[in-house]
N, C-alpha and C positions, 0 to 999 in steps of 0.2 A: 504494500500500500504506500502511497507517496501522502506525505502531508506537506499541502503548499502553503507556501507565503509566511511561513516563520519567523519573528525577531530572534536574532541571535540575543542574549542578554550574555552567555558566561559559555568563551569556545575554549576547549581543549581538544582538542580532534590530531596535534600532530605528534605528541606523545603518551602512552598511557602511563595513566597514575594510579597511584595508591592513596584514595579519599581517606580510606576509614584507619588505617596501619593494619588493614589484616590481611596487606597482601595478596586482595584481591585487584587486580590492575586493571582499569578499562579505560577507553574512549568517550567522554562525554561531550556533551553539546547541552546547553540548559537555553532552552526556547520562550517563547512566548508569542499567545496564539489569542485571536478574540474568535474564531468560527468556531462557532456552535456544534458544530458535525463534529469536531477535534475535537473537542471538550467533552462530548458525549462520548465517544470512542475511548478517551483514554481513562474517561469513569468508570464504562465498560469492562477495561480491561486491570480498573483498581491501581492506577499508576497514577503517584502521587500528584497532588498539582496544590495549587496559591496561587491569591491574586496577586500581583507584582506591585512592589510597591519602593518609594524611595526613598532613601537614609531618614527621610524624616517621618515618614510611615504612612506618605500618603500615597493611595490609588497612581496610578501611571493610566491613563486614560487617552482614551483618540475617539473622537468624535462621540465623547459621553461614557466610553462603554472603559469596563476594566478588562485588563491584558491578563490571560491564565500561562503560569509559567511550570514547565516541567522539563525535566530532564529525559535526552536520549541518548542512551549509551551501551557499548559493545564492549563485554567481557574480551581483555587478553588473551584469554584460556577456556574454553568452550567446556560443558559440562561432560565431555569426555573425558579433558584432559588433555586435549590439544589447541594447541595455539591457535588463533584466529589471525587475520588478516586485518591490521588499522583498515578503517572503512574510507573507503574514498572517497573522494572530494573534487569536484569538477566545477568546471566554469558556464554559468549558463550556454555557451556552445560544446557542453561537454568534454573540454580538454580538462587534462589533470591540472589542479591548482593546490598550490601549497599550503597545506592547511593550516601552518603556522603566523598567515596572513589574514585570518578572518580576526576579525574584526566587532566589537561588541557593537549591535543594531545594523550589520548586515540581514540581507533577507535571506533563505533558504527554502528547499523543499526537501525533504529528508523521504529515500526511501527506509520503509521500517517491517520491521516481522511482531504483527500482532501473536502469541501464541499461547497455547494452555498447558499444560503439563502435569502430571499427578495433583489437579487438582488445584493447582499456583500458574493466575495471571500473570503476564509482561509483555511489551515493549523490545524489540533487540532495534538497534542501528545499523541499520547497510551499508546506504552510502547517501553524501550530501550533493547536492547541486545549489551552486551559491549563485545566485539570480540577481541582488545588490553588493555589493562588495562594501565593507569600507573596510578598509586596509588599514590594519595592524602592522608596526614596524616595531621590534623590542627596541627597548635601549640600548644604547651602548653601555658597555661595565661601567658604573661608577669606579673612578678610580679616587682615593683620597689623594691630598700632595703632602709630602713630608713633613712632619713640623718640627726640627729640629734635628741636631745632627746624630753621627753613631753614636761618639760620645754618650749625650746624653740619653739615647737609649741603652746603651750598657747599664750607664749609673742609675738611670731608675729601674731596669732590671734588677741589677746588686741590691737595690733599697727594698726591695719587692720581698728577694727573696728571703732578706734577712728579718724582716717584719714577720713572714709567713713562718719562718723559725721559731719566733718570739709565742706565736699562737698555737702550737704545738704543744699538748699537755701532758 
């Protein structure tokens, strides 16, 4: 099933991560949708959702209405036990684009696998078609600049340690 016309709100798509630390690693993409069809589907299928809102806890609205936000994402490791394939990610003329460049409040259509299983709904991610771009660029490293010379890095190291000595019981 393809679900169109998506806000990106929160993209991870070109590494997966470990949300929770339990090492489960996946793909995500956290969306937001106002059609009604989508919203029903994904009640349907008991996948979580919230209405979107901003640092200051108000409604995100477009022409009156609130924006329903949920996450789609693709296990690293399939319930076999074998790896999965990052979901791809193409440009509204379907070339490969790097997923490292979406960008929060691009639009998308995500294909998705509604499924059932011993009895437990979900949501899998396929793959994205990114239909508005706004382009994400990281930063460059921060780098600090020095404040001061070896010297005195040595000597407040020396002070350091010798203090840390003192606190030793």
């Amino acid at each position: 099933m393809i679900l169109k016309n998506l806000t990106v709100v929160f993209p991870s798509l070109a590494k997966a991560r470990d949300y929770k630390g339990d090492k489960n690693f996946k793909w995500n993409v956290q969306c937001a949708t106002q059609d009604p069809e989508i919203i029903a589907k994904l009640k349907e299928y008991e996948i979580r959702t919230k209405k979107w809102e901003d640092k200051e806890g108000e409604l995100i609205l477009k022409n009156n209405k609130p924006f329903t936000v949920f996450n789609l994402t693709l296990k690293e490791t399939n319930y076999n036990g074998e790896k999965n394939s990052p979901p791809e990610v193409v440009d509204r003329f379907t070339k490969p684009l790097n997923p490292a460049t979406l960008g929060v409040g691009s639009i998308i259509n995500a294909a998705v696998l509604f499924w059932t299983k011993d009895e437990k709904k979900g949501v899998t991610l396929r793959k994205v078609q990114v239909v508005d771009l706004v382009h994400y660029e990281a930063p460059e490293e921060d780098e600090f600049e020095i404040l001061g010379t070896a010297e005195e890095a040595d000597a407040a190291f020396e002070a350091e340690d010798a203090n840390a000595a003192d606190d030793i019981y």
